[in-house]
C-alpha positions in Angstrom: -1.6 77.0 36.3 -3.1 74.3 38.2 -6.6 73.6 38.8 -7.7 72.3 42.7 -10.8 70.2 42.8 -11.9 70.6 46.2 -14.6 70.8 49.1 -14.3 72.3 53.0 -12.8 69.0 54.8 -9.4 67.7 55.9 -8.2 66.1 52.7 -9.4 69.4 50.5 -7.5 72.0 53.0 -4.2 69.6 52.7 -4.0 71.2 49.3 -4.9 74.3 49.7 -1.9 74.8 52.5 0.2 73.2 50.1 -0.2 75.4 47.0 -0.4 78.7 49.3 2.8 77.5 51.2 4.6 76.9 47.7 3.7 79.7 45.7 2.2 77.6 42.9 -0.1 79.8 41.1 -3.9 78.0 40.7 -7.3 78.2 40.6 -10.1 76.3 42.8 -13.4 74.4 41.4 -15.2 74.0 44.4 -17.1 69.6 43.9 -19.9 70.2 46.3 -19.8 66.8 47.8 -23.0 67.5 49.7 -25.0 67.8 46.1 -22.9 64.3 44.9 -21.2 66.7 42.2 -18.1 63.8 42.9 -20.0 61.6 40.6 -20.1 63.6 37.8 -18.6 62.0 34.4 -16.3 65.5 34.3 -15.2 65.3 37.9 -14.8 61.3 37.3 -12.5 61.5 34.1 -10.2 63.3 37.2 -10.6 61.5 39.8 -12.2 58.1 39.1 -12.2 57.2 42.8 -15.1 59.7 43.0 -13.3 62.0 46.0 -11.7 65.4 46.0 -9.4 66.9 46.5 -7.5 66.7 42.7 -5.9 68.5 40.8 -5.0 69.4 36.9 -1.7 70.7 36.3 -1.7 72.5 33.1 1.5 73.0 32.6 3.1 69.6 33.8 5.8 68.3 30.6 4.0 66.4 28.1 0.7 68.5 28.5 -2.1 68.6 31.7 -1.9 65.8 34.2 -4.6 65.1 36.6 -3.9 63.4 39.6 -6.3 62.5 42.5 -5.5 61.3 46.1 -4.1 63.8 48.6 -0.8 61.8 49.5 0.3 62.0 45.6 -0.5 65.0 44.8 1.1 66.6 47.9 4.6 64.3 47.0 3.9 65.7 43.2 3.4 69.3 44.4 6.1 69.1 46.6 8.8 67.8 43.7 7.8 70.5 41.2 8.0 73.6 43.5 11.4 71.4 44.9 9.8 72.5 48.3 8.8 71.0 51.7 10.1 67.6 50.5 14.0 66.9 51.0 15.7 65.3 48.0 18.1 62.9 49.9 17.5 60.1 52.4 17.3 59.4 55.0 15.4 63.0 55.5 13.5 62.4 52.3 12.0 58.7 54.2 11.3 60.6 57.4 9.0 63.0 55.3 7.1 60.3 52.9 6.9 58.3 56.2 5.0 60.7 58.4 2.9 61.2 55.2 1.7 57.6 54.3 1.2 57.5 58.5 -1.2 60.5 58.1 -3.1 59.3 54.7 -3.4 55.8 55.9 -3.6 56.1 59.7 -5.1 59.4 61.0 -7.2 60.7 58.3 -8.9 57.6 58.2 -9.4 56.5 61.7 -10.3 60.3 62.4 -12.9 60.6 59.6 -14.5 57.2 60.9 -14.8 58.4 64.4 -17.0 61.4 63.1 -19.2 59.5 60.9 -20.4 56.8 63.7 -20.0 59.3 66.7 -21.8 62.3 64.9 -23.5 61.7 61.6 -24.4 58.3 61.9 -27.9 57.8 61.7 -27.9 54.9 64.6 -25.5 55.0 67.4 -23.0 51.9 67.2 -20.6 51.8 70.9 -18.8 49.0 68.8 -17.7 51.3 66.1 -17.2 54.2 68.0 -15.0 52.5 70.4 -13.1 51.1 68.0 -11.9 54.6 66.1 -11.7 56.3 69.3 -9.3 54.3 70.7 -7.3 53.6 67.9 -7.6 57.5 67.6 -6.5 57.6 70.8 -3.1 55.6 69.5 -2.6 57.1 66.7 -2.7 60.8 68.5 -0.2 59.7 70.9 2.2 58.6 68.1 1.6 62.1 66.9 2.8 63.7 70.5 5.7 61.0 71.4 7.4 62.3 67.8 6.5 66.1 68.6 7.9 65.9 72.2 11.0 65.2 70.6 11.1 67.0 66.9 10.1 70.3 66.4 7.8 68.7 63.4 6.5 65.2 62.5 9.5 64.4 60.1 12.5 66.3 62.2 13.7 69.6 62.2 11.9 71.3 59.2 8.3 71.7 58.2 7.2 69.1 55.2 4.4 67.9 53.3 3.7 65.3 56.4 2.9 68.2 58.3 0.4 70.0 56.1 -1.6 66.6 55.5 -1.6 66.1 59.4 -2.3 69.4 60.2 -5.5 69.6 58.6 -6.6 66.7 60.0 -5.8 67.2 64.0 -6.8 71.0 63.5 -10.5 69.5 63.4 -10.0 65.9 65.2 -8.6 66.5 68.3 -11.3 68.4 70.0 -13.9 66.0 69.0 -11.4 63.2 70.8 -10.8 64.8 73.4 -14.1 65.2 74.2 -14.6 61.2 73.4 -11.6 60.1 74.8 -11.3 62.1 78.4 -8.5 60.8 80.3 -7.9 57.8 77.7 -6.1 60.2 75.7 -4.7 62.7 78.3 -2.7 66.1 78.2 -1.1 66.4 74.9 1.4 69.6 75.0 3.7 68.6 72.6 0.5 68.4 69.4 -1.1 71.4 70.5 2.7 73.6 70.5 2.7 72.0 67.0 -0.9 72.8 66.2 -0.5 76.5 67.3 2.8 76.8 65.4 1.2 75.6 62.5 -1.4 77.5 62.1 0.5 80.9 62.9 2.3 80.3 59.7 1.1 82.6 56.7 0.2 80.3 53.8 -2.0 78.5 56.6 -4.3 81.4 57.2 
Protein backbone atom coordinates (compact mmCIF):
# COMPACT_ATOMS: atom_id res chain seq x y z
CA UNK A 1 0.00 0.00 0.00
CA UNK A 2 1.22 3.43 -0.56
CA UNK A 3 0.16 6.46 1.06
CA UNK A 4 -0.23 9.96 -1.34
CA UNK A 5 0.29 13.14 0.52
CA UNK A 6 -1.46 15.52 -1.56
CA UNK A 7 -3.51 18.85 -2.33
CA UNK A 8 -5.79 19.98 -5.60
CA UNK A 9 -2.75 21.55 -7.81
CA UNK A 10 -0.55 20.41 -10.69
CA UNK A 11 2.22 18.68 -8.89
CA UNK A 12 -0.53 16.71 -6.43
CA UNK A 13 -2.71 15.45 -9.65
CA UNK A 14 0.79 14.19 -11.40
CA UNK A 15 0.47 11.42 -8.78
CA UNK A 16 -2.70 10.76 -8.72
CA UNK A 17 -2.74 9.96 -12.75
CA UNK A 18 0.23 8.01 -12.02
CA UNK A 19 -1.05 5.55 -9.31
CA UNK A 20 -4.54 5.26 -11.16
CA UNK A 21 -2.72 4.70 -14.54
CA UNK A 22 -0.52 1.83 -12.82
CA UNK A 23 -2.78 0.02 -10.74
CA UNK A 24 -0.85 0.64 -7.54
CA UNK A 25 -3.16 0.16 -4.80
CA UNK A 26 -3.02 3.44 -2.15
CA UNK A 27 -4.58 5.70 -0.07
CA UNK A 28 -4.66 9.64 -0.08
CA UNK A 29 -4.03 12.16 3.05
CA UNK A 30 -5.24 15.20 1.78
CA UNK A 31 -2.05 18.41 3.37
CA UNK A 32 -4.37 21.26 3.17
CA UNK A 33 -1.84 23.68 2.01
CA UNK A 34 -4.22 26.57 2.35
CA UNK A 35 -4.34 25.85 6.41
CA UNK A 36 -0.13 25.48 6.25
CA UNK A 37 -0.71 21.74 7.36
CA UNK A 38 2.84 21.38 4.98
CA UNK A 39 4.56 22.61 8.04
CA UNK A 40 3.57 20.16 10.32
CA UNK A 41 6.51 18.11 12.18
CA UNK A 42 4.46 14.69 10.76
CA UNK A 43 4.13 16.01 7.21
CA UNK A 44 7.89 17.44 7.56
CA UNK A 45 9.58 14.02 8.79
CA UNK A 46 8.12 13.22 4.82
CA UNK A 47 8.76 15.77 3.07
CA UNK A 48 11.30 18.08 4.68
CA UNK A 49 11.01 20.57 1.73
CA UNK A 50 7.66 21.40 3.20
CA UNK A 51 5.56 20.67 -0.33
CA UNK A 52 3.20 17.87 -1.40
CA UNK A 53 2.70 15.81 -3.18
CA UNK A 54 4.76 12.60 -1.31
CA UNK A 55 4.37 9.53 -0.76
CA UNK A 56 5.03 6.41 1.83
CA UNK A 57 5.38 3.23 0.25
CA UNK A 58 4.70 0.60 2.74
CA UNK A 59 5.80 -2.13 1.23
CA UNK A 60 9.01 -0.92 -0.57
CA UNK A 61 12.16 -3.77 0.43
CA UNK A 62 13.73 -2.94 3.53
CA UNK A 63 10.44 -1.52 5.11
CA UNK A 64 8.39 2.04 4.26
CA UNK A 65 10.19 4.66 2.15
CA UNK A 66 9.04 8.09 1.94
CA UNK A 67 10.00 10.08 -0.87
CA UNK A 68 8.96 13.71 -1.77
CA UNK A 69 9.33 15.63 -5.05
CA UNK A 70 7.08 14.79 -7.98
CA UNK A 71 9.87 13.98 -10.61
CA UNK A 72 11.21 11.12 -8.12
CA UNK A 73 8.50 9.72 -7.05
CA UNK A 74 6.97 9.46 -10.59
CA UNK A 75 10.63 7.71 -11.92
CA UNK A 76 10.14 5.51 -8.51
CA UNK A 77 6.49 4.71 -9.22
CA UNK A 78 7.17 4.08 -12.58
CA UNK A 79 10.18 1.33 -11.91
CA UNK A 80 8.15 -0.55 -9.35
CA UNK A 81 4.92 -1.04 -11.37
CA UNK A 82 7.79 -1.59 -14.45
CA UNK A 83 5.30 0.79 -16.27
CA UNK A 84 5.29 4.03 -18.37
CA UNK A 85 9.09 4.20 -18.09
CA UNK A 86 11.13 2.12 -20.86
CA UNK A 87 14.10 0.12 -19.38
CA UNK A 88 16.58 0.62 -22.24
CA UNK A 89 18.12 3.80 -23.80
CA UNK A 90 17.88 5.70 -25.75
CA UNK A 91 13.87 5.47 -25.08
CA UNK A 92 14.42 5.37 -21.43
CA UNK A 93 16.56 9.18 -21.92
CA UNK A 94 13.71 10.50 -24.12
CA UNK A 95 11.27 9.73 -21.16
CA UNK A 96 13.46 11.16 -17.99
CA UNK A 97 14.27 14.08 -20.46
CA UNK A 98 10.85 15.28 -21.14
CA UNK A 99 10.34 14.80 -17.30
CA UNK A 100 13.25 16.94 -15.81
CA UNK A 101 11.95 19.50 -18.83
CA UNK A 102 8.45 19.53 -17.20
CA UNK A 103 9.71 19.63 -13.25
CA UNK A 104 12.34 22.15 -13.97
CA UNK A 105 10.91 24.23 -16.90
CA UNK A 106 7.06 24.33 -17.13
CA UNK A 107 5.81 23.67 -13.74
CA UNK A 108 7.85 26.26 -12.56
CA UNK A 109 7.59 29.05 -15.05
CA UNK A 110 3.75 28.22 -15.19
CA UNK A 111 3.18 28.27 -11.42
CA UNK A 112 5.11 31.74 -11.41
CA UNK A 113 3.02 33.25 -14.09
CA UNK A 114 -0.18 32.55 -11.76
CA UNK A 115 1.20 33.85 -8.68
CA UNK A 116 2.29 37.55 -10.12
CA UNK A 117 -0.52 37.62 -12.86
CA UNK A 118 -3.44 36.36 -10.33
CA UNK A 119 -2.64 36.11 -6.64
CA UNK A 120 -0.20 38.51 -6.29
CA UNK A 121 -1.11 41.16 -3.99
CA UNK A 122 0.62 44.07 -6.26
CA UNK A 123 0.68 43.84 -9.96
CA UNK A 124 4.48 43.59 -11.23
CA UNK A 125 4.58 43.92 -15.60
CA UNK A 126 8.28 42.97 -14.86
CA UNK A 127 7.49 39.68 -13.41
CA UNK A 128 4.64 38.89 -15.39
CA UNK A 129 6.38 39.53 -18.57
CA UNK A 130 9.08 37.61 -17.76
CA UNK A 131 7.04 34.06 -16.99
CA UNK A 132 4.71 34.78 -19.73
CA UNK A 133 7.04 34.86 -22.29
CA UNK A 134 9.28 32.36 -21.16
CA UNK A 135 5.84 30.40 -20.85
CA UNK A 136 5.31 31.28 -24.09
CA UNK A 137 8.84 29.37 -25.05
CA UNK A 138 8.45 26.73 -23.15
CA UNK A 139 4.77 25.88 -24.64
CA UNK A 140 6.11 26.06 -28.04
CA UNK A 141 8.78 23.50 -27.19
CA UNK A 142 5.89 21.44 -25.96
CA UNK A 143 3.93 21.82 -29.58
CA UNK A 144 7.23 21.56 -31.96
CA UNK A 145 7.77 17.83 -30.19
CA UNK A 146 3.86 17.00 -30.39
CA UNK A 147 3.65 18.12 -34.11
CA UNK A 148 6.04 15.45 -34.68
CA UNK A 149 5.45 12.55 -31.79
CA UNK A 150 2.34 11.32 -30.86
CA UNK A 151 3.59 12.13 -27.07
CA UNK A 152 6.38 14.20 -25.49
CA UNK A 153 8.93 11.30 -25.30
CA UNK A 154 7.93 9.43 -28.87
CA UNK A 155 5.55 6.93 -29.62
CA UNK A 156 4.20 5.78 -26.24
CA UNK A 157 2.66 7.52 -23.27
CA UNK A 158 5.21 7.98 -20.16
CA UNK A 159 5.62 9.47 -16.95
CA UNK A 160 6.78 12.90 -18.91
CA UNK A 161 3.42 12.99 -19.99
CA UNK A 162 1.44 12.69 -16.85
CA UNK A 163 3.76 15.42 -15.09
CA UNK A 164 3.07 17.67 -18.21
CA UNK A 165 -0.30 17.04 -18.50
CA UNK A 166 -1.33 18.28 -15.31
CA UNK A 167 0.36 21.21 -15.64
CA UNK A 168 -0.86 22.44 -19.35
CA UNK A 169 -4.38 21.06 -18.50
CA UNK A 170 -4.59 24.28 -16.16
CA UNK A 171 -1.82 26.70 -17.78
CA UNK A 172 -2.53 27.05 -21.09
CA UNK A 173 -5.85 28.88 -20.95
CA UNK A 174 -4.50 31.29 -18.45
CA UNK A 175 -1.53 31.97 -21.28
CA UNK A 176 -3.43 32.09 -23.82
CA UNK A 177 -5.35 34.59 -22.48
CA UNK A 178 -1.86 36.52 -21.40
CA UNK A 179 -0.04 35.73 -24.28
CA UNK A 180 -2.69 36.47 -27.43
CA UNK A 181 -0.94 36.21 -30.62
CA UNK A 182 2.67 35.90 -28.78
CA UNK A 183 1.92 32.42 -28.34
CA UNK A 184 -0.46 31.56 -31.29
CA UNK A 185 -2.55 28.47 -32.60
CA UNK A 186 -1.24 25.46 -30.94
CA UNK A 187 -3.05 22.25 -32.57
CA UNK A 188 -0.58 19.85 -31.94
CA UNK A 189 -0.79 20.44 -27.54
CA UNK A 190 -4.37 20.69 -27.49
CA UNK A 191 -4.70 16.91 -29.88
CA UNK A 192 -2.34 15.94 -27.02
CA UNK A 193 -4.29 17.57 -24.17
CA UNK A 194 -7.71 16.05 -25.46
CA UNK A 195 -6.06 12.54 -25.89
CA UNK A 196 -4.90 12.71 -22.56
CA UNK A 197 -7.45 13.34 -20.77
CA UNK A 198 -9.82 10.84 -22.66
CA UNK A 199 -7.77 8.16 -21.12
CA UNK A 200 -9.40 6.22 -18.10
CA UNK A 201 -6.99 6.45 -15.21
CA UNK A 202 -7.09 10.37 -16.08
CA UNK A 203 -10.67 10.81 -15.24
Amino acid sequence: MITLYTWTTPNGRKISIALEEMGLAYEVKPVNIGKDEQFSPDFLRISPNNKIPAIVDHDAPGGPLSIFESGAILQYLAEKSGKFLPKDYPARAKVLEWLNWQVGGLGPMLGQLNFFARRAPEQLPLAIGRFRDEGVRLIKVMEKQLAKNAYLAGPDYSIADMAAYAWTLGGLPGLKQLAGEALGPVPATELWLMTVGSRDAVK
